[in-house]
C-alpha positions in Angstrom: 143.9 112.0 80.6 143.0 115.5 81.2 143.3 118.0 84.3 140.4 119.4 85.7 141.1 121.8 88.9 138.8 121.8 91.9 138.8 124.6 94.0 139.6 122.9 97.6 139.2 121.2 100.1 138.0 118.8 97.9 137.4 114.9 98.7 136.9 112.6 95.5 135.4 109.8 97.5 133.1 111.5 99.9 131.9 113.5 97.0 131.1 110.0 94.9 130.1 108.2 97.7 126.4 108.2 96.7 127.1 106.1 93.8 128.6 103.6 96.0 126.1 103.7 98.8 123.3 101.9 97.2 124.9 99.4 94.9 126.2 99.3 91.6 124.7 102.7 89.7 124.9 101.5 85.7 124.6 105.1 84.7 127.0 107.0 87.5 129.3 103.8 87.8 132.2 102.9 89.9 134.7 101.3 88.4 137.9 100.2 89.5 138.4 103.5 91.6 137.0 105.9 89.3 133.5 107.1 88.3 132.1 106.6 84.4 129.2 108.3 82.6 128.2 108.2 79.6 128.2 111.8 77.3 127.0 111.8 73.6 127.7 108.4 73.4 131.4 108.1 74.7 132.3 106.8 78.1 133.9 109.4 80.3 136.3 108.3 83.3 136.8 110.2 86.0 139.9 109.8 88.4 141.5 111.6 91.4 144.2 114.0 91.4 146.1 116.3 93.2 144.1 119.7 93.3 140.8 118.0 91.0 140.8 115.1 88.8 141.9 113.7 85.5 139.1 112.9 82.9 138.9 111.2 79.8 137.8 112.4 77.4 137.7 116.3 79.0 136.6 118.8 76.3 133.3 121.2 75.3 130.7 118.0 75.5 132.1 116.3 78.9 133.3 119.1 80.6 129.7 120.5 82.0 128.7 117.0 82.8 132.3 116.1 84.9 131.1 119.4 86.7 127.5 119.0 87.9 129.2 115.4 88.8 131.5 116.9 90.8 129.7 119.4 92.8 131.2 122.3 91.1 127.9 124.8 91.4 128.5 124.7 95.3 130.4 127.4 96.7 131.8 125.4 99.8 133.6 128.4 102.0 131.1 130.2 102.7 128.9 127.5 103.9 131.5 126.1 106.1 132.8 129.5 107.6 128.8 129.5 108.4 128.0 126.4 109.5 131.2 126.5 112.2 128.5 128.8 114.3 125.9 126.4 114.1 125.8 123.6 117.5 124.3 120.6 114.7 126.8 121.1 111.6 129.5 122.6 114.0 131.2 118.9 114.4 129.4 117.4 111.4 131.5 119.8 108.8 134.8 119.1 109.4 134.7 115.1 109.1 133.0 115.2 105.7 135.7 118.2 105.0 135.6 118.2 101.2 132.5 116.6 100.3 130.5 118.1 97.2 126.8 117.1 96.7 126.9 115.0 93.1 124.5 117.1 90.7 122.7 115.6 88.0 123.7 116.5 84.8 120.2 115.4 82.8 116.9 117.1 84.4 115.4 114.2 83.1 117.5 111.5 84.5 116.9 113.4 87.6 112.7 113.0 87.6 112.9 109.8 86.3 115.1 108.6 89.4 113.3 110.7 92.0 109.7 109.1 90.8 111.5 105.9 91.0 112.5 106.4 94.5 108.9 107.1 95.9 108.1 105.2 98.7 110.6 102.8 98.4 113.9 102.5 99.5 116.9 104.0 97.9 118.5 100.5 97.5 115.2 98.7 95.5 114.7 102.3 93.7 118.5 101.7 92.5 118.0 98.2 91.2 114.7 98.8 89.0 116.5 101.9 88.0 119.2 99.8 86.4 116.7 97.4 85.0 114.8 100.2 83.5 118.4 101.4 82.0 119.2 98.4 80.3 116.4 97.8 79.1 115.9 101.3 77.1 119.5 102.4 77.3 123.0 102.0 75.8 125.6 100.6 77.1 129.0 102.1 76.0 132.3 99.9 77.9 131.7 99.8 81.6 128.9 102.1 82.2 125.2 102.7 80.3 123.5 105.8 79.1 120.6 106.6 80.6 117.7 106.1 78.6 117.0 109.7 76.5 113.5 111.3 76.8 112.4 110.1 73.0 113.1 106.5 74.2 110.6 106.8 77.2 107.9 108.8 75.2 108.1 105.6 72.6 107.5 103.2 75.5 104.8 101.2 76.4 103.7 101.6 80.2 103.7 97.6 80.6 107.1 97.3 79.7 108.2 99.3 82.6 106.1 97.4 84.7 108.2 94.3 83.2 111.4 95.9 85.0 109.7 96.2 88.3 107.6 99.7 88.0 104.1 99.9 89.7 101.5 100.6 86.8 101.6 104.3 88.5 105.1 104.7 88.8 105.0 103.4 84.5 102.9 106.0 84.0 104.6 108.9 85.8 107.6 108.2 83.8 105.8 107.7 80.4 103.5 110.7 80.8 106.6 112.9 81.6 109.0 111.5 78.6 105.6 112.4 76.5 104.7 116.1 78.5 105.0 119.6 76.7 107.4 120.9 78.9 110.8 122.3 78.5 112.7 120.8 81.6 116.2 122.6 80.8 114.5 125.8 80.7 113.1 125.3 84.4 117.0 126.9 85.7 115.6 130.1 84.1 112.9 130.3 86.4 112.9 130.9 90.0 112.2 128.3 93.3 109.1 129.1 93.6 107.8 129.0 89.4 109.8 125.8 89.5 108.0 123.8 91.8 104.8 125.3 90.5 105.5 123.8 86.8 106.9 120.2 88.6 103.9 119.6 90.7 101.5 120.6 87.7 103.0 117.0 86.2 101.1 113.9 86.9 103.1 111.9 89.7 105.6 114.8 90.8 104.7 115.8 94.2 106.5 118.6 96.5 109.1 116.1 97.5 110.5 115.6 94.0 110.1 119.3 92.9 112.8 120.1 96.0 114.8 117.1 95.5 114.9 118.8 91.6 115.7 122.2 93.8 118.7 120.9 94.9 119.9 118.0 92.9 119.5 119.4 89.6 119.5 123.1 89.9 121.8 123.6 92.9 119.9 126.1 94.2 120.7 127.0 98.2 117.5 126.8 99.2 116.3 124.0 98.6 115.3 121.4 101.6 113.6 118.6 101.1 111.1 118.6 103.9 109.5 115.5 103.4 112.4 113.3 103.0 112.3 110.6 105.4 116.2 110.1 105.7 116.3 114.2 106.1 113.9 114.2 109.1 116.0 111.4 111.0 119.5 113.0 110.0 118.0 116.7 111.7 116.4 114.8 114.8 115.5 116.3 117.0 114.6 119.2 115.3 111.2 119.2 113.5 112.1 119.4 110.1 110.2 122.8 108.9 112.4 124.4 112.0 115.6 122.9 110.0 114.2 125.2 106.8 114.5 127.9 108.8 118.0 127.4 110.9 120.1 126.3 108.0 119.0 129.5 106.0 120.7 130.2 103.5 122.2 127.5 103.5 119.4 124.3 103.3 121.0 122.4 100.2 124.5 121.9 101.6 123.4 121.5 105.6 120.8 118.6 104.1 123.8 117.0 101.7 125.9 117.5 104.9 123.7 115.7 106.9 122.4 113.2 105.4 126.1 112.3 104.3 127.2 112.2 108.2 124.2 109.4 109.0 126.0 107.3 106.3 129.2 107.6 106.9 129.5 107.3 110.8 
């Protein structure tokens, strides 16, 4: 295995936690203490280590992924030497000392997720997720590969109804594997044109453009207003008020946060 450094503090298990949380994640998997994904067809592990982590296979292809896995976008010092003024994060911080908000490596994977999660909870989103991934995906050893864009636009809407999709939910995926839009080239554009071009897409609403915000793009902004588990983990704030106290900071005070109402 490889050596991949990560600039500290850094906590492997608080930073994967979200793949644990839910249940068993085929495409981000947990397996026997390490996390597997699935790049270009080749199953990647990655392990703790002293300083960052040990990954195989690390090279060009892996590396990126391994890193918007990892958190790696995040500059964490800043934030903390910030958030120590602030009476809410002030004793969150240091118990989730470490912790780096998981990015998803795959805008698409990303949508496809977030649309799955509407209005349900993140535990029956995560099971029709996997259903949907073994169904249209590949399995490698331990973990899948998500299902790739071409696969989805070839789909029928039924047969994502068949792995527990609502005929809207089918078609929000369907229609998006099939739209004209470039959803790499979105990171060129700034928060503001990006949730523009999201919410001009059948079935993508303000809630998913910011979870994209923040989960894909990393950008610092981003706050998910109407996130259910968000408004309970900044009670009793009102949430907008949160937008505005956590500047600039939103992303990493709602990761923060909504960590510290998991992990008591």
């Amino acid at each position: 295995m490889a050596f991949l450094a990560v600039p500290g503090p850094f906590d492997f298990v608080l930073t994967t936690e979200r793949f644990r949380a839910f249940g068993v994640d085929r495409a981000s998997l947990w397996h026997e203490g390490g996390l597997h994904r699935v790049v270009g067809g080749r199953e990647v592990r990655i392990e703790a280590a002293e300083g960052g982590v040990e990954v195989e296979p690390l090279d060009q292809a892996t590396e990126p992924v391994v890193r918007a896995v990892l958190g790696l976008p995040f500059e964490l010092e800043p934030f903390y030497a910030w958030a120590a003024e602030d009476e809410i994060l002030a004793p969150v911080v240091p118990r989730l000392l470490g912790f780096r908000p998981s990015l998803s490596p795959d805008p698409f994977e990303m949508l496809v997720g977030a649309i799955t999660s509407q209005q349900v909870s993140l535990f029956s989103a995560l099971a029709i997720r996997n259903r949907l991934i073994e169904r249209f995906g590949e399995r490698a050893v331990e973990a899948w590969a998500f299902p790739t864009r071409e696969r989805l636009a070839a789909a029928r809407e039924e047969e994502l109804v068949a792995v527990g999709f609502s005929w809207r939910k089918a078609e929000y995926v369907v229609g998006l594997a099939r739209a004209d839009v470039d959803l790499g080239g979105l990171a060129a554009l700034s928060d503001d044109d990006v949730r523009a071009s999201l919410v001009a897409l059948r079935g993508i609403g303000e809630w998913t453009a910011e979870w994209f915000l923040a989960r894909y793009l990393a950008r610092p902004h981003a706050w998910p207003a109407g996130d259910l588990a968000l408004r309970k983990a900044v009670a009793p704030l009102q949430v907008e008020e949160g937008r505005i106290r956590f500047h600039p900071f939103q992303n990493l005070s709602a990761h923060y946060l909504l960590l510290s109402n998991r992990v008591p």
